[in-house]
Each structure stands twice: as C-alpha cells, then as structure tokens.
Backbone as ProteinMPNN parsed JSONL, in Angstrom:
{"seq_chain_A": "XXXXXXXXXXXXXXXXXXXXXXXXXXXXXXXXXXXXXXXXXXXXXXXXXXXXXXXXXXXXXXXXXXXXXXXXXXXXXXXXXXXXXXXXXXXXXXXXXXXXXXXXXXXXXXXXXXXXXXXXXXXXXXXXXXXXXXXXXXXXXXXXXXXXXXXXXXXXXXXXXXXXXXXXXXXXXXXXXXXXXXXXXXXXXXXXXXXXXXXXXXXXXXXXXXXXX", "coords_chain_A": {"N_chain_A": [[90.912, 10.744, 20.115], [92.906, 11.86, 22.868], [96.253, 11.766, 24.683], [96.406, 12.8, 27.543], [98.126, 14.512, 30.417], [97.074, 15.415, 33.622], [96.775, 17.278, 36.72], [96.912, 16.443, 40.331], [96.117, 17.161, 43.909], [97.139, 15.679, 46.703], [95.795, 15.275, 48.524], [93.095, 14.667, 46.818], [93.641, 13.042, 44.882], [94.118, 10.769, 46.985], [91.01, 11.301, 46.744], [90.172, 10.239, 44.258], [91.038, 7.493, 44.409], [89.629, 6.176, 46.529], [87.348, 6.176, 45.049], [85.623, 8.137, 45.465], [85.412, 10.3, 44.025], [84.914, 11.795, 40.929], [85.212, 14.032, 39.012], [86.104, 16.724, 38.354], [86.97, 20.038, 38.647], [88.162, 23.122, 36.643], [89.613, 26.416, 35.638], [88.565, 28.339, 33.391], [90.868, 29.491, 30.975], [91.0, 31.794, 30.07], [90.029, 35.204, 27.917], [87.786, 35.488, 28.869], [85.125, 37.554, 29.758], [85.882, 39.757, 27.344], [85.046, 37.78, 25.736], [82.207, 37.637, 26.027], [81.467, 40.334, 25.751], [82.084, 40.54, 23.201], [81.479, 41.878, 19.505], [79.825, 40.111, 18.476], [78.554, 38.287, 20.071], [76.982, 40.546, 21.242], [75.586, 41.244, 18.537], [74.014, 38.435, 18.011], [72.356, 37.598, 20.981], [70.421, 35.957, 21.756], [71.853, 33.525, 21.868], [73.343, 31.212, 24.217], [75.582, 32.603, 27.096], [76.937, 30.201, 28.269], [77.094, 28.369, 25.429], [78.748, 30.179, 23.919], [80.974, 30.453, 25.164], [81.909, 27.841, 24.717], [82.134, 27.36, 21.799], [83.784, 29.182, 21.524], [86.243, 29.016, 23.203], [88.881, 27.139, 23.738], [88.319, 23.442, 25.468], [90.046, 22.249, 28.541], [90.305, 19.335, 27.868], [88.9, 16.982, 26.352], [85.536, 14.962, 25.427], [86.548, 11.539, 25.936], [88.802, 11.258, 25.902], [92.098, 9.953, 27.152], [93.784, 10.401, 30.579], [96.461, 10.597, 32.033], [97.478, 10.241, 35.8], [99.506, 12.761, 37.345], [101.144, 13.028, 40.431], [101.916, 13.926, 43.29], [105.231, 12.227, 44.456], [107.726, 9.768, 44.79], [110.98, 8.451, 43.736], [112.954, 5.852, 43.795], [115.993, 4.157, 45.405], [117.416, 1.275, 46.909], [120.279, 0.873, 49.581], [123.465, -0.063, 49.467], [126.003, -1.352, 51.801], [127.879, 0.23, 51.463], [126.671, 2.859, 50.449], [126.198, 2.279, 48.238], [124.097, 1.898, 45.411], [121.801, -0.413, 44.872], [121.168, -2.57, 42.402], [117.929, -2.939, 40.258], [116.323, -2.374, 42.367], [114.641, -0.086, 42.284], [112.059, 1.931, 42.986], [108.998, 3.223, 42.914], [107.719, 5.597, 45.022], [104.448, 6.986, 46.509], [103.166, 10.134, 47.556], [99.973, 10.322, 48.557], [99.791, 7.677, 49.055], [101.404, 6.516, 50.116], [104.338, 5.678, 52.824], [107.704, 6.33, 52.827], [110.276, 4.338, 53.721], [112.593, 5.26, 54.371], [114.992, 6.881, 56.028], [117.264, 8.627, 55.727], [118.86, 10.351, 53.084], [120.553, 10.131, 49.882], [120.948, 12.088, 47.301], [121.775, 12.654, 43.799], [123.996, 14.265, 44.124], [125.549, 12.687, 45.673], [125.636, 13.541, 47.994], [124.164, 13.283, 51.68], [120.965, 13.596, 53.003], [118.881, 14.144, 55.488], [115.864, 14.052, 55.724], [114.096, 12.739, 53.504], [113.097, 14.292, 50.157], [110.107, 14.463, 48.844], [109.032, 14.842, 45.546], [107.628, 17.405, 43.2], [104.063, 17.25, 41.766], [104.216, 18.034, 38.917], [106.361, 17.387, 37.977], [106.389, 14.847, 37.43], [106.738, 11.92, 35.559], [105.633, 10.184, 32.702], [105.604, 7.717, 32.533], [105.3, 6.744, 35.647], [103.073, 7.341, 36.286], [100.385, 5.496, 37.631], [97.434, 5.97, 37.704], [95.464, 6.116, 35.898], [92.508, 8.233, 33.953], [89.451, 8.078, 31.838], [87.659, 10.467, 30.076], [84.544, 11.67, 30.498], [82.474, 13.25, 29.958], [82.22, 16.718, 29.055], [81.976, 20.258, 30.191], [81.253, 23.701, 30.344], [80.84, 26.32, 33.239], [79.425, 28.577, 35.462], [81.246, 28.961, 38.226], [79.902, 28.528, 41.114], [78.002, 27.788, 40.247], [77.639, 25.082, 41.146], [76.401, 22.646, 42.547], [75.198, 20.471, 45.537], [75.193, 17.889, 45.144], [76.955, 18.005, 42.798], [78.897, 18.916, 44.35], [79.78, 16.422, 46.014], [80.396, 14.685, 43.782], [82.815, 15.811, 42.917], [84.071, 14.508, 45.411], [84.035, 16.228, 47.58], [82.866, 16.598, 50.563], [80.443, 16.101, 53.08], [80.974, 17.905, 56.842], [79.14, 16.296, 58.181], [77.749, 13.777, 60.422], [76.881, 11.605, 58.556], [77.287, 11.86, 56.167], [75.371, 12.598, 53.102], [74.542, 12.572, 48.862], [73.074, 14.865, 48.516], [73.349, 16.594, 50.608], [73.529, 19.667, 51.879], [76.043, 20.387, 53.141], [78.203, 19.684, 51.422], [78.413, 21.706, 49.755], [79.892, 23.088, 51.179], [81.941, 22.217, 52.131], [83.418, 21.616, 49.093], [83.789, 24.63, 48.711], [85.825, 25.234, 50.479], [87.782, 23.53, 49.938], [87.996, 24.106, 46.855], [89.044, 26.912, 47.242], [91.132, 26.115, 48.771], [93.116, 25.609, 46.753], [94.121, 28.031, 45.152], [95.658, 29.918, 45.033], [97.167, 32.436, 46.304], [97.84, 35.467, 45.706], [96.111, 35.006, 43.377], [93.231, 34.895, 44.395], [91.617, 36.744, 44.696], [90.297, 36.984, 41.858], [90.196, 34.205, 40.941], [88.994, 32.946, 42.948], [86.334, 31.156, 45.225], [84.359, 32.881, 45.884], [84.649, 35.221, 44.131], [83.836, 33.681, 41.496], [84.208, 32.529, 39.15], [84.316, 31.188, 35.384], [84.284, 28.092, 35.078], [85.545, 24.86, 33.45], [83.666, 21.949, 33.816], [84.917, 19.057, 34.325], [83.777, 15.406, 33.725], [85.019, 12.36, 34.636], [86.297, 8.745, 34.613], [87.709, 6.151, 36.127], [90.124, 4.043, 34.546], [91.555, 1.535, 32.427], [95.673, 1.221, 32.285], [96.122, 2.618, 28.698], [97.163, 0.048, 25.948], [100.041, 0.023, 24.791], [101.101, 2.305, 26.293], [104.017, 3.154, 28.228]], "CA_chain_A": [[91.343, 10.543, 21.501], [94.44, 11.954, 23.297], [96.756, 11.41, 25.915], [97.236, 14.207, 28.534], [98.712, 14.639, 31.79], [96.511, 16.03, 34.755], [97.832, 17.119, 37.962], [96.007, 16.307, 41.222], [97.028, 17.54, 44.556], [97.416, 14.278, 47.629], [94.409, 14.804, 49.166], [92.181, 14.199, 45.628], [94.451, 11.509, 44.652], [93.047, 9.894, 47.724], [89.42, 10.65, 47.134], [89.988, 8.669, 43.22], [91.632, 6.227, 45.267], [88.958, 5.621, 47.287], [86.294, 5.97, 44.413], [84.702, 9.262, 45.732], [85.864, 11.647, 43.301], [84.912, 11.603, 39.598], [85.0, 14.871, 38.086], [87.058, 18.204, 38.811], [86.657, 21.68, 37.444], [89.653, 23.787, 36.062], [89.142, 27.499, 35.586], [88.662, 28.763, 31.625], [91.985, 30.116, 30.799], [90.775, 33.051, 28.636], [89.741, 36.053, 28.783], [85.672, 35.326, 28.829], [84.071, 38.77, 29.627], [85.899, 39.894, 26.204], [84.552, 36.696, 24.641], [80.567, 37.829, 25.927], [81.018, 41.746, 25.405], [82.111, 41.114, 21.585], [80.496, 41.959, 18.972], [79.278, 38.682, 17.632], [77.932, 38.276, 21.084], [76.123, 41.369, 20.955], [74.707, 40.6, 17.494], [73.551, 37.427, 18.398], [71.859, 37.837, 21.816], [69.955, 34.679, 21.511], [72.821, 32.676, 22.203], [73.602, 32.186, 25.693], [77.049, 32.308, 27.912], [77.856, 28.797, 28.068], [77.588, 27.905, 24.338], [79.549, 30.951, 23.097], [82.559, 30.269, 25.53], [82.299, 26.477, 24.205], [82.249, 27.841, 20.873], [85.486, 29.734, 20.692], [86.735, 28.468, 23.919], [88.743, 25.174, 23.694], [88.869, 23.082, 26.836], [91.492, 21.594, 28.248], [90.167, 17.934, 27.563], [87.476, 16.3, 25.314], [85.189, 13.386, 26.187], [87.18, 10.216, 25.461], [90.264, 11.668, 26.274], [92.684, 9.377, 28.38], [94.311, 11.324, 31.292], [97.291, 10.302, 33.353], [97.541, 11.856, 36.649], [100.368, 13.372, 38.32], [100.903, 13.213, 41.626], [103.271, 13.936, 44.712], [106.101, 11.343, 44.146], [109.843, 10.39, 44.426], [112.184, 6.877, 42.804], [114.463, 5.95, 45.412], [116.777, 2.674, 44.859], [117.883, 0.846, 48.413], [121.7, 1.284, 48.784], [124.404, -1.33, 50.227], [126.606, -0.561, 53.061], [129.058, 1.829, 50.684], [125.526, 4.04, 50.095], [126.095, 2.344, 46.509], [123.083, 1.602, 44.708], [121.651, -1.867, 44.811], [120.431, -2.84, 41.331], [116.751, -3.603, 40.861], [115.849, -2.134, 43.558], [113.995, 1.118, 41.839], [110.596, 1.481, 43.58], [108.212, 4.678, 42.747], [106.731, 5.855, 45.988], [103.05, 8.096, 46.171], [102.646, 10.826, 49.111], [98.816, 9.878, 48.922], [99.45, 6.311, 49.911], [103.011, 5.684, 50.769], [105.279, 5.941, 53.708], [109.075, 6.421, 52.301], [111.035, 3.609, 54.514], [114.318, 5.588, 54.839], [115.46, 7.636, 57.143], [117.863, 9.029, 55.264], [118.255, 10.369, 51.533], [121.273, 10.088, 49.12], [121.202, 12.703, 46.188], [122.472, 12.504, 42.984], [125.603, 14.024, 44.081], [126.182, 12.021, 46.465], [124.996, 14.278, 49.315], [122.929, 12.396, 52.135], [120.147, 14.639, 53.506], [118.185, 13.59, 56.93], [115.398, 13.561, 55.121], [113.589, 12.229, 51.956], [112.722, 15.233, 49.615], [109.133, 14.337, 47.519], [108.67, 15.51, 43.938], [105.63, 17.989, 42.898], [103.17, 16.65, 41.173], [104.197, 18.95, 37.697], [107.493, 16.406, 37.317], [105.882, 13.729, 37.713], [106.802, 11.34, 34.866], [104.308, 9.727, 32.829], [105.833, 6.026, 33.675], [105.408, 6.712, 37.044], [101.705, 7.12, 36.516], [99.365, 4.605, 38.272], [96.131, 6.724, 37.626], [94.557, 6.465, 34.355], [91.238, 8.279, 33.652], [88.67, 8.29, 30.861], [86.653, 11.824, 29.809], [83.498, 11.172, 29.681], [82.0, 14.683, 29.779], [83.039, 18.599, 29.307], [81.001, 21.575, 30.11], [81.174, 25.046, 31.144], [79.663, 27.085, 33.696], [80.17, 29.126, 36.496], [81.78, 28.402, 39.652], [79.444, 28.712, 42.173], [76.44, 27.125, 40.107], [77.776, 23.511, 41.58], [75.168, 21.75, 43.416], [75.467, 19.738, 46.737], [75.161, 16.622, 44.562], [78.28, 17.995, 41.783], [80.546, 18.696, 45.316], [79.82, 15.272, 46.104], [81.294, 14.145, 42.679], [83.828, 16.176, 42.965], [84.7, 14.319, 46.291], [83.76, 16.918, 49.057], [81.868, 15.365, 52.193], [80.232, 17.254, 54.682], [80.989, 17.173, 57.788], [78.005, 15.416, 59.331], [77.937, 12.29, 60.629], [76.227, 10.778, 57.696], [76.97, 12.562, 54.676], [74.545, 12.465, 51.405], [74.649, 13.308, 47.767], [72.421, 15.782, 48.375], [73.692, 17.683, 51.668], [74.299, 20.742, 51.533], [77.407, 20.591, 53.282], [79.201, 19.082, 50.261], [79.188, 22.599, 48.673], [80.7, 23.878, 51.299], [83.129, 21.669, 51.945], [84.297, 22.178, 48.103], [84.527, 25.908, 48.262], [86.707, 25.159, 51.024], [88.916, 23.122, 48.891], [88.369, 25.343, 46.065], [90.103, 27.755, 47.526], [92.674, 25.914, 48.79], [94.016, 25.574, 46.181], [93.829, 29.024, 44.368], [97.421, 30.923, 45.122], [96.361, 34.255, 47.4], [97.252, 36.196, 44.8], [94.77, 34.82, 42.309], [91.927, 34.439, 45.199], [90.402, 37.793, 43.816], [90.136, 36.615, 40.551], [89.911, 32.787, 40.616], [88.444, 32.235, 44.462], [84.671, 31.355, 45.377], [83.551, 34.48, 46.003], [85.368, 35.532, 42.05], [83.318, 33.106, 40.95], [84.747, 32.487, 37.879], [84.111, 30.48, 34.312], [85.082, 26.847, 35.117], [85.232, 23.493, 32.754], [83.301, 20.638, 34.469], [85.393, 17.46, 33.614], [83.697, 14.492, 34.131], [85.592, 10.929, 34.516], [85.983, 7.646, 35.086], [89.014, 5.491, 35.472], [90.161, 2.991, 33.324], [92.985, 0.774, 32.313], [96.058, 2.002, 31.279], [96.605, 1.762, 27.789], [98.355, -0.523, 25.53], [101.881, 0.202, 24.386], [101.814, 2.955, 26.67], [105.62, 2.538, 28.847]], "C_chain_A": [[92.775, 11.007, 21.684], [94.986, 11.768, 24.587], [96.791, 12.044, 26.507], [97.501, 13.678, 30.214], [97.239, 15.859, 32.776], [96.715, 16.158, 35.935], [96.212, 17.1, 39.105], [96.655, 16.25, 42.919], [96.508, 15.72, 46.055], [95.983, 14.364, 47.973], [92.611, 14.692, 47.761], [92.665, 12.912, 45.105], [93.421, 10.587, 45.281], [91.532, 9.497, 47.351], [89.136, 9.807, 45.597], [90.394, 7.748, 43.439], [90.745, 5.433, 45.52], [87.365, 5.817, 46.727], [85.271, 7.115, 44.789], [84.601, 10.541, 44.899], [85.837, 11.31, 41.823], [84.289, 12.478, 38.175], [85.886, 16.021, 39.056], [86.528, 19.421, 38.007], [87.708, 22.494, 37.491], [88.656, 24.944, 35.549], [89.553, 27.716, 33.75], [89.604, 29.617, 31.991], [92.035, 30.789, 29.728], [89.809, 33.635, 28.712], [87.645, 36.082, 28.563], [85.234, 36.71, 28.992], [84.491, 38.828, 28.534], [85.349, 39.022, 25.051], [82.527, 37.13, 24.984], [80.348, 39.084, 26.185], [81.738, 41.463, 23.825], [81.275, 41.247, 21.393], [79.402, 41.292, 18.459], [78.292, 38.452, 19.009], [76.973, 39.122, 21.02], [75.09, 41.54, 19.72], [73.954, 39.656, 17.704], [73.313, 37.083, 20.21], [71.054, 36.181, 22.303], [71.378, 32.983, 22.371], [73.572, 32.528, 23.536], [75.378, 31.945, 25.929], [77.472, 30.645, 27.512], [78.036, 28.46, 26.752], [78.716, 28.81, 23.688], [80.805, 30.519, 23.867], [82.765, 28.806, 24.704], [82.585, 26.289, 23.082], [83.868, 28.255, 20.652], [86.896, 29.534, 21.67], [87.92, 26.881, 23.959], [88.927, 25.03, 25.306], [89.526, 21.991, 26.619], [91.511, 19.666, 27.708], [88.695, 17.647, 26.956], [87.123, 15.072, 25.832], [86.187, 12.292, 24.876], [88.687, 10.654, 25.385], [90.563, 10.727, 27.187], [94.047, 10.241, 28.975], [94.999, 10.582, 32.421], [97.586, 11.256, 34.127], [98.43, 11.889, 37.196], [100.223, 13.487, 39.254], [102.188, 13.463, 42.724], [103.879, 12.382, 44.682], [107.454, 11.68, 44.73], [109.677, 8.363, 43.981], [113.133, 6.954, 43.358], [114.946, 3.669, 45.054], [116.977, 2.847, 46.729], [119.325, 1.068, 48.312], [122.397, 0.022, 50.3], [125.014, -0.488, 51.456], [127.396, 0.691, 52.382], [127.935, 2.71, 50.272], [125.859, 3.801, 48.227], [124.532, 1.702, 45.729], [122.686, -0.087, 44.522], [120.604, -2.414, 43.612], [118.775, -3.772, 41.159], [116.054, -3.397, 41.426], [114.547, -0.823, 43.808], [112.503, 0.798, 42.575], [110.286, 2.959, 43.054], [107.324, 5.11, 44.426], [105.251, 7.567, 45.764], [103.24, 9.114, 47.284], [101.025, 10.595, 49.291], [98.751, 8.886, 49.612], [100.778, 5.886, 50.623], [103.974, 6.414, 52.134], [106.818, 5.296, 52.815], [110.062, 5.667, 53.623], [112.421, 3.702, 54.685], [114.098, 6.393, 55.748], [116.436, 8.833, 56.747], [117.762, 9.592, 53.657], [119.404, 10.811, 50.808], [121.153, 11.074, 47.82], [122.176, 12.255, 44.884], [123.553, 12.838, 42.499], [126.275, 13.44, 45.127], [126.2, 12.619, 48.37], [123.887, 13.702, 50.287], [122.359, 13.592, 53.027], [119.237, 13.819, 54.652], [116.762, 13.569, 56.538], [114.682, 13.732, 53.658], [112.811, 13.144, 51.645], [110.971, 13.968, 48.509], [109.253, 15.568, 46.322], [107.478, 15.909, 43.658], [105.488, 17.234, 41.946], [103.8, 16.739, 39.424], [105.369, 18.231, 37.031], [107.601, 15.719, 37.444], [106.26, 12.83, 36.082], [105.529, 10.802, 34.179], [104.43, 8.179, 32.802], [105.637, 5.924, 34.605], [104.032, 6.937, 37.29], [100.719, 5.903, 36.978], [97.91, 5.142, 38.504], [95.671, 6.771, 36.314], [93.007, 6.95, 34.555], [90.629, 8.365, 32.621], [87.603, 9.825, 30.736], [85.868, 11.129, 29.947], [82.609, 12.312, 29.334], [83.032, 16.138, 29.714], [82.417, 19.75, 29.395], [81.498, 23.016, 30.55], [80.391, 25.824, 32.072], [80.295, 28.151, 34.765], [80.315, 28.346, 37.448], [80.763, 27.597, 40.794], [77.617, 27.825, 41.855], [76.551, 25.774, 40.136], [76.458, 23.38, 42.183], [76.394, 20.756, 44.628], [75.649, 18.494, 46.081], [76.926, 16.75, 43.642], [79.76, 18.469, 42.98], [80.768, 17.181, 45.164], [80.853, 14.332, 44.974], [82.464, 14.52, 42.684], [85.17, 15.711, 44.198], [84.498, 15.011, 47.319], [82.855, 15.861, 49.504], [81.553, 16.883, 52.692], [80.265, 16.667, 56.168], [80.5, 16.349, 59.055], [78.445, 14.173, 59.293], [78.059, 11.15, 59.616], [75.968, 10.868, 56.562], [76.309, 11.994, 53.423], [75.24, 13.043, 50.208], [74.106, 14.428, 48.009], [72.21, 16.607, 49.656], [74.575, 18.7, 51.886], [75.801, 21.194, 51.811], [78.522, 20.466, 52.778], [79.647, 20.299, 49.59], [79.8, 23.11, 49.82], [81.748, 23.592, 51.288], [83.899, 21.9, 50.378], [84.766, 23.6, 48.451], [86.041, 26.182, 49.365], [88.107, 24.442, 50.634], [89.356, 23.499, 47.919], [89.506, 26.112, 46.379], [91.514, 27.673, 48.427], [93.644, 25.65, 47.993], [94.444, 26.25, 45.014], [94.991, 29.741, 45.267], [96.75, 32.256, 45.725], [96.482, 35.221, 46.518], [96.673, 36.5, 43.554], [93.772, 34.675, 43.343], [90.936, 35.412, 44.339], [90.279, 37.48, 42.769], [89.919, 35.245, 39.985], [89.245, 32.034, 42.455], [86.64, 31.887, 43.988], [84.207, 32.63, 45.369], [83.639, 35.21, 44.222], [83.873, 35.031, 41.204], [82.854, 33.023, 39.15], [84.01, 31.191, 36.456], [84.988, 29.273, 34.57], [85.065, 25.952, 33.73], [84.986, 22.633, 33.756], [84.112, 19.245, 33.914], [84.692, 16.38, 34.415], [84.603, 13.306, 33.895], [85.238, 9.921, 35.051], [87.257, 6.956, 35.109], [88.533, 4.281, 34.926], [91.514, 2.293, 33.099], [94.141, 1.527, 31.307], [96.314, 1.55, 29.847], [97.151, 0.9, 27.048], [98.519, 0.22, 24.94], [102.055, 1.665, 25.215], [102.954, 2.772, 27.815], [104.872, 3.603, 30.095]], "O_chain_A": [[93.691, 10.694, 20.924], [94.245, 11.617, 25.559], [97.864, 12.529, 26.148], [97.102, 12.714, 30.868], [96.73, 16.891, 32.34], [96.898, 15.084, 36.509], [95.06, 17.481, 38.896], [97.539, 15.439, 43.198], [95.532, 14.978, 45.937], [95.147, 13.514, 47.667], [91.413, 14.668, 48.044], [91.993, 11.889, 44.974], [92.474, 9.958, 44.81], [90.927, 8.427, 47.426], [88.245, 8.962, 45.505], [90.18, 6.856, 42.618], [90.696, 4.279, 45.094], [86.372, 5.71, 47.447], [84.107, 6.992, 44.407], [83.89, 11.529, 45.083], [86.715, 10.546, 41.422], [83.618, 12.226, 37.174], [86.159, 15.974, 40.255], [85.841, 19.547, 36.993], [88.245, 22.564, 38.596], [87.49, 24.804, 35.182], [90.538, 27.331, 33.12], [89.515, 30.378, 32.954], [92.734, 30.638, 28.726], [88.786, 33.227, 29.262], [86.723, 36.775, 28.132], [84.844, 37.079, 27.884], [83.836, 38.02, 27.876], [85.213, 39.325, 23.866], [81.698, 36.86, 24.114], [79.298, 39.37, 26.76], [81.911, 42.536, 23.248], [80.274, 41.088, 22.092], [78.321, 41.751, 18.092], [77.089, 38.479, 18.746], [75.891, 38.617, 20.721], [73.933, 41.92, 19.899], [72.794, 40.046, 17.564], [74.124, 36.309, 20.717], [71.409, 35.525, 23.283], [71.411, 31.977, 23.08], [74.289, 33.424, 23.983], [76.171, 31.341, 25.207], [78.178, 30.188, 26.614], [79.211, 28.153, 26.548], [79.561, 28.269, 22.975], [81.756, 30.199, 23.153], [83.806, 28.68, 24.058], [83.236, 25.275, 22.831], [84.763, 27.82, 19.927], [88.069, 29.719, 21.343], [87.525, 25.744, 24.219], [89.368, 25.83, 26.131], [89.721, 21.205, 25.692], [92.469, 18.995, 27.322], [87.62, 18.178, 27.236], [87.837, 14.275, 26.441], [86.378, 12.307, 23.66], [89.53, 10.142, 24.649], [89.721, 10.438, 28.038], [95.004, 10.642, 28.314], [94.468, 10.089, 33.416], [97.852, 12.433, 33.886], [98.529, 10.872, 37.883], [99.177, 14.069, 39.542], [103.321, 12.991, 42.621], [103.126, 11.424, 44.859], [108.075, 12.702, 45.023], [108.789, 7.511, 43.961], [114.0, 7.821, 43.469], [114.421, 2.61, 44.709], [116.829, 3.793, 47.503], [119.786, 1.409, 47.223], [122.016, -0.411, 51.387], [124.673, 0.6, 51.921], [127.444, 1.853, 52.786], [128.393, 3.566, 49.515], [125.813, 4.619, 47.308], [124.425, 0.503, 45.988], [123.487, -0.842, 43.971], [119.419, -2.645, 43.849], [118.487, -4.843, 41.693], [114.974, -3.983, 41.348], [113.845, -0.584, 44.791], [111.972, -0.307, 42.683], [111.185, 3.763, 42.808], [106.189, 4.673, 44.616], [105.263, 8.632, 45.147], [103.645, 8.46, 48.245], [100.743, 10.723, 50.483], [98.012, 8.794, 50.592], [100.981, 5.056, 51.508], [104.171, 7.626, 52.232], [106.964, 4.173, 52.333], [110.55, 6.426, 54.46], [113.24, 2.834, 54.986], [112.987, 6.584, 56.242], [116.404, 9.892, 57.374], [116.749, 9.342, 53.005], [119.535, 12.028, 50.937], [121.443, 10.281, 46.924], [123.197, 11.584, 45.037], [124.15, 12.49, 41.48], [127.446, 13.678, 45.425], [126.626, 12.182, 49.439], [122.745, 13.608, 49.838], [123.071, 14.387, 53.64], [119.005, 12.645, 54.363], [116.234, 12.763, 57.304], [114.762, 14.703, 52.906], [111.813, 13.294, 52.35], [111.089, 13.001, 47.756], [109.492, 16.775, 46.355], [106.448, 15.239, 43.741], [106.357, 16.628, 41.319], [103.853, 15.717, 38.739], [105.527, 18.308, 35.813], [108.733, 15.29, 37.664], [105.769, 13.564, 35.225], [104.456, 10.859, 34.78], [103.456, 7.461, 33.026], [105.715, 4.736, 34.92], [103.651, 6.769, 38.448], [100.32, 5.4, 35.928], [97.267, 4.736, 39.472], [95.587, 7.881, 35.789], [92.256, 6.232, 35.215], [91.401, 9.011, 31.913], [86.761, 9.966, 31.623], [86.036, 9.942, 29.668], [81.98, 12.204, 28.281], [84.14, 16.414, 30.174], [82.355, 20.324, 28.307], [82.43, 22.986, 31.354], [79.223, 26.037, 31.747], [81.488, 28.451, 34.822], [79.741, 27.272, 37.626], [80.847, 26.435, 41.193], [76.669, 27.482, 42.562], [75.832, 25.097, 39.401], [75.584, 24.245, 42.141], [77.596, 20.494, 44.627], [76.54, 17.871, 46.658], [77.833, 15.926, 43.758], [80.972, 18.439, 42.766], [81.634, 16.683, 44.445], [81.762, 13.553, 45.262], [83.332, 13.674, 42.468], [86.354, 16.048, 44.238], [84.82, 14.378, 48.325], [82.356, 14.82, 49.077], [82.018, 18.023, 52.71], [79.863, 15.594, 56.618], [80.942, 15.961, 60.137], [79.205, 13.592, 58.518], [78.821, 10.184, 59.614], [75.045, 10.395, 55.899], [76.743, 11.003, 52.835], [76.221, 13.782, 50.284], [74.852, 15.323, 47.611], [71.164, 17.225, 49.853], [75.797, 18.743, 52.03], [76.531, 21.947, 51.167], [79.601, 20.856, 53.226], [80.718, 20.371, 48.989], [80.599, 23.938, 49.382], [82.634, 24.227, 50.717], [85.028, 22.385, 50.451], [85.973, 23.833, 48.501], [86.971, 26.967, 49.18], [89.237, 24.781, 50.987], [90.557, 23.492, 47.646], [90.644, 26.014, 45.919], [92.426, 28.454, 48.698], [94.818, 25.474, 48.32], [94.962, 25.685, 44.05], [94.689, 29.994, 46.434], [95.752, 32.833, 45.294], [95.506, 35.947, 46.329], [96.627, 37.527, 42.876], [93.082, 33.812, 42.8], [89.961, 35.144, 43.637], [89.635, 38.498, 42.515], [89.545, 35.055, 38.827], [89.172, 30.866, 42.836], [85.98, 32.18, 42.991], [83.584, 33.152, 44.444], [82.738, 35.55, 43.455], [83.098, 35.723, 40.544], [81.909, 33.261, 38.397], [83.175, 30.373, 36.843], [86.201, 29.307, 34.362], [84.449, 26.51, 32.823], [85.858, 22.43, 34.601], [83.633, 18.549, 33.019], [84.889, 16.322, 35.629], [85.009, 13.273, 32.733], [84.258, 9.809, 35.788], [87.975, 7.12, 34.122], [87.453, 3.704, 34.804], [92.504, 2.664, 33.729], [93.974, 2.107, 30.234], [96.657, 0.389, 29.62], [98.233, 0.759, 27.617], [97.743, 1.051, 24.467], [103.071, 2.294, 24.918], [102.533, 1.869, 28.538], [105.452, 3.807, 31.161]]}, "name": "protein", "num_of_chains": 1, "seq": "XXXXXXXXXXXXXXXXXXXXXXXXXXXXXXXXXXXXXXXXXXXXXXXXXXXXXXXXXXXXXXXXXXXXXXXXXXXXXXXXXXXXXXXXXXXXXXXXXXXXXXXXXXXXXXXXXXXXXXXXXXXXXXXXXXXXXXXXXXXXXXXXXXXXXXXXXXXXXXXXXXXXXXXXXXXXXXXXXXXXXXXXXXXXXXXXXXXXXXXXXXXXXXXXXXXXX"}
C-alpha cells in the first residue's frame, strides 16, 4: 500500500462530496501505439491491447492504494485591528464548499489585496487534505468505451429530469467534462474524439490514516 496525492478539480470534489463520484480515469502517460506495434506484440498476437499496456505499463495507482486529494484551497489567520495576526486562528478554507469571510487579503509581505487569492489544487498540502480515498480497482481501456452506467460513476448526470445509471445522457455529459479539462492544445491528442488509452481508477473513501499529520 502507498500514499499518493490526487488532484481533483472543484466541481468533482463536490460530486465525492456528495457521494456521486467514485472512480476517475487519467490518460496512460506513455507512448502506447509503440508499446502495440513492437515486436513482442507482433510475435505474440494472441495477447490483446489491454493486457500488454498493463503489462509494461505501470499505472498511476494500485488497488489498496490510499489517495489524498488536492483541491482548490487557501490558510488564512483572522487579523486584529494592526492587520497583525491573531494566534489560533489558522482555518483551511475549500473552493468546493467554502465561502472565504474576508473582504480583504493580507500577503505575506504585508501587502493587502481587495481580494482573497485561492491556491491550485497542485500546492495543496497534504495536512490540508480532508479527502481520503481507497483503490479498489485499476484497469485500462479506451476512452470512449465508457458506458452510460461508468459516466454515472464517474459522477456525470444527464440532464433530464430524472437521471439513471443507465441514461445515456451520462456519457455525454462526461465527454463534456472530459474535455473540459484537457488544455486546447492537448484536445487533439487527449480529447474525446482522440480517444485515447485511459486508467479506470476505481474508489471508495475512507478514513484518514493513522499517524498520518
């Protein structure tokens, strides 16, 4: 078992928040066609796509992995009338769930800014975590061979009235999230349409460990 960090952007936060979301997929970070035009590949024919990437592939997490998640943040102290620091006072705020109750925003040189800067996800501490999850699965596949049921897990909805596991509108709604959050100039190469070599992570949360701070 290991510890890792996983980043998750506000509006997923929410949907493990709110118990709708309990698996993601992260794109294989390597170069796969060269891994199923080698030669070993070609020798061994028999053997399909998904096991050979899983084979020489690693992914980024193993079942029974515990995964703290990163998220849109800031650590803001209250401050006296001299804008001096009022001991104690340290709070962690979320951008998923929190409203930041200043108005104002003090820097660490002493510079007050009109308003309160959040912190990406990527320097996110891992004290400042309040998300623990458990692996429980890891697979490979392509992109696009989700199901209406594996959006669903993933947290998409559709936008009917009365959304199901099993309406179709769930995939679209992912590819619409998909690709929001694929950088424009990776779309050709990591968008829906690309339809690229993912890892399926399944999870679950869980408590955070002991002795971790």
């Amino acid at each position: 078992m290991a510890i890792k960090p996983i980043l998750f952007n506000t509006e997923m936060v929410r949907a493990i928040l709110d118990g709708r979301k309990s698996c993601t997929r992260r794109i294989v970070k390597h170069d796969v066609e060269a891994i199923l035009n080698s030669p070993y590949h070609k020798e061994h024919p028999e053997v399909e796509d998904e096991q050979i990437i899983s084979k020489l592939c690693i992914p980024p997490y193993q079942p029974g992995d515990i995964l703290y998640v990163r998220e849109t943040w800031q650590y803001l102290y209250e401050l006296d009338g001299n804008e001096q620091i009022i001991e104690g006072t340290g709070k962690y705020y979320y951008a998923a769930t929190d409203t930041i109750p200043f108005d104002t925003y003090v820097d660490a040189s002493g510079v007050t800014h009109e308003r309160v800067p959040w912190h990406p996800s990527i320097h996110m501490p891992k004290e400042a975590a309040r998300i623990w999850l458990k692996v429980t699965n890891v697979r490979v596949e392509r992109l696009q061979e989700i199901t209406p049921q594996g959006a669903w897990k993933e947290g998409a909805r559709c936008s009917c009235l009365h959304p199901v596991p099993d309406c179709a509108g769930n995939k679209t709604a992912f590819v619409n999230i998909w690709n929001s959050t694929i950088k424009k100039s990776d779309i050709d190469r990591y968008g829906w349409d690309a339809n690229p070599w993912v890892w399926v992570i399944e999870f679950e949360q869980c408590e955070k460990p002991k002795g971790e701070n």
